[in-house]
N, C-alpha and C positions, 0 to 999 in steps of 0.2 A: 504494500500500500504506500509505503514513505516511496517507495522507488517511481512509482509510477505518478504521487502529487512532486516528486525532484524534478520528472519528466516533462511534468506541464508545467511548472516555472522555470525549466531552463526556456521552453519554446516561448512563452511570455516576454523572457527577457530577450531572445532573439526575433522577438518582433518588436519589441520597444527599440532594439538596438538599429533596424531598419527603419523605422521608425522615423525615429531622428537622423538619421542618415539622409532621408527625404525632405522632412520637414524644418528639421529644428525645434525649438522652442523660441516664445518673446520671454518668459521667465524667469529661464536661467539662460546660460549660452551653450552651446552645444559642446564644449570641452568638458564645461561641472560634468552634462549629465552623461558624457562620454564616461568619466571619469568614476562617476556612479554604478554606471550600468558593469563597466567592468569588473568594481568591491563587487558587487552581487553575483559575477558569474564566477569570480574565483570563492564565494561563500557558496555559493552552489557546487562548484565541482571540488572544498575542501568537506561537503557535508556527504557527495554522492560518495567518498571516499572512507568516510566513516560511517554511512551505511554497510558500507561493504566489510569493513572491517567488522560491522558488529553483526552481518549475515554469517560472515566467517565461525566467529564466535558462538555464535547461536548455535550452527550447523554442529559444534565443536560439543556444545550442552548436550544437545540433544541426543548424540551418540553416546555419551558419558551416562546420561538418562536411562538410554536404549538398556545398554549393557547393566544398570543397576538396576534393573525390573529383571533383565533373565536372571543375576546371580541370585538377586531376595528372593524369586518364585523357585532357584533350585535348593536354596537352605530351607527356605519353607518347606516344601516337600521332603526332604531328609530330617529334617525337626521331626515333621510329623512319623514318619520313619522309625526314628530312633523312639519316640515316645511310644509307640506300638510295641516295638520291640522290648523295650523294659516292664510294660505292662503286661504282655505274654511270658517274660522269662522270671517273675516275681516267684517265688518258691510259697506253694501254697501253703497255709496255716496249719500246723495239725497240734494236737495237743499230745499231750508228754506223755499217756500211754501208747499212742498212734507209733513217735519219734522213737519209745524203747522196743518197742515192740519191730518196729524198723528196724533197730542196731542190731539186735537178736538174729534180725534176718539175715542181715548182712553178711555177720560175724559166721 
C-alpha cells in the first residue's frame, strides 16, 4: 500500500515538475519551486528506499515467525508425547500384601 501511494506522488510530482517547466509561477519564480520540487523527489526516493529496507525486514520477520510456529507445534506435540508416556508407565498402586506376596513370587 505505502508503495503504491510513493507511486502516485512521485507521478504528482513529475507532473508539477512539467508543470512548471511550461508555465511557471507569478508567486514564486520558477528556481524556488524548481528547487522545491527537487527536496520532494529526493524525500521521495530516500522514503521508497526505506520502504524497501523495511519490506526486506518484514520479509526477514516473517520467516523467523514461519519457523517459530513449526518448532512450538513440534514441542507441542512431543510434550504431549512425553506426558502420555509417563502417565502409561506410572507403576500401579498395590498394597503391601499384593507387593509381599509379589516378592514371594519373585524370589
Amino acid at each position: 500500500e505505502l508503495e503504491n501511494q510513493l507511486t502516485t506522488k512521485s507521478k504528482t510530482l513529475d507532473e508539477l515538475k512539467q508543470s512548471l517547466a511550461l508555465n511557471g509561477s507569478a508567486e514564486q519564480t520558477p528556481e524556488a519551486l524548481s528547487l522545491k520540487i527537487a527536496e520532494l523527489c529526493e524525500m521521495v526516493d530516500s522514503i521508497v528506499s526505506q520502504v524497501a529496507q523495511l519490506k526486506t525486514s518484514m520479509q526477514s520477520i516473517l520467516e523467523q515467525w514461519r519457523v517459530y510456529d513449526e518448532v512450538y507445534a513440534e514441542v507441542s506435540l512431543m510434550t504431549t508425547r512425553y506426558l502420555s508416556c509417563i502417565d502409561q508407565c506410572k507403576p500401579s498402586v498395590m498394597s503391601l500384601e499384593a507387593l509381599k506376596k509379589q516378592v514371594k513370587t519373585l524370589q
